[in-house]
N, C-alpha and C positions, 0 to 999 in steps of 0.2 A: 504494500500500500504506500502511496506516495505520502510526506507528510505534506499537511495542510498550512499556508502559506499566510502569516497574519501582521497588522501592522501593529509592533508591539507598543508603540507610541501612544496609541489611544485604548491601552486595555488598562482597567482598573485593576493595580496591587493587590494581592491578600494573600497574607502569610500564615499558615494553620501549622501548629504543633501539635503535634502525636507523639503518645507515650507507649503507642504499642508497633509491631512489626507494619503493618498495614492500615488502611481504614478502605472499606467499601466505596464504592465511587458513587454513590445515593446518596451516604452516607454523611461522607465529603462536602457534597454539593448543599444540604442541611446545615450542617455544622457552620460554612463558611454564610449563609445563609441570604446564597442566590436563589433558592427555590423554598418556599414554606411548607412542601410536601414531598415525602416521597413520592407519593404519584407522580409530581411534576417532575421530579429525578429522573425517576423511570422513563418520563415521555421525551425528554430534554436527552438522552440518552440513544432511545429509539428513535427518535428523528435525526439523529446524527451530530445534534450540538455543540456536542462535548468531546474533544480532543483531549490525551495525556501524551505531553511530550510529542506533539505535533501532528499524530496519527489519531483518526478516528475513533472513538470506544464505542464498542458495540455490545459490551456485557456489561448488564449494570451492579455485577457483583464486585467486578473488576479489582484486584487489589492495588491501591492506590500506595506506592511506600516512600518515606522520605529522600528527599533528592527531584521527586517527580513536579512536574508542574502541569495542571490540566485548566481547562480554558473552557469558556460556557459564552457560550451565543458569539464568539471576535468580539466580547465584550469585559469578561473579567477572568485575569490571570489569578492561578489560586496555587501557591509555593507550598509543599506540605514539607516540613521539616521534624525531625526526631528531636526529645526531648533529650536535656544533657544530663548521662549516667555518671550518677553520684560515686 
């Protein structure tokens, strides 16, 4: 799949930390709180939305792990970062 081509210039920041290996890409999209539902997750997903790291997501279990950065509508950049182990 080719990745998907965005002007990073106008995508709104957001940096989410995680304490665990992964977070769900529904999950994610909640947390950071572009969507107020999963449903909307899910659809935002299914309709092709949502890129991780430039390429399309098509599973919306998808594990999301720090390092990754996924993007909802070429509107908002979402940085998932790991917590720092004490």
């Amino acid at each position: 799949m080719e990745p998907v081509k965005r002007n990073r210039k106008s995508l709104k920041e957001i940096t989410i930390e995680i304490d665990t290996d992964f977070i769900p890409a529904v999950a994610l999209l909640k947390l950071a709180g572009v969507v107020e539902s999963g449903g909307q997750a899910s659809l935002a997903v299914e309709q092709g939305h949502i890129t991780m790291d430039g390429v399309v997501l098509q599973e919306k279990r998808k594990k999301i792990r720090p390092g990754s950065t996924v993007v909802f509508n070429n509107q908002v950049a979402i940085h998932v970062t790991g917590a720092a182990k004490a």
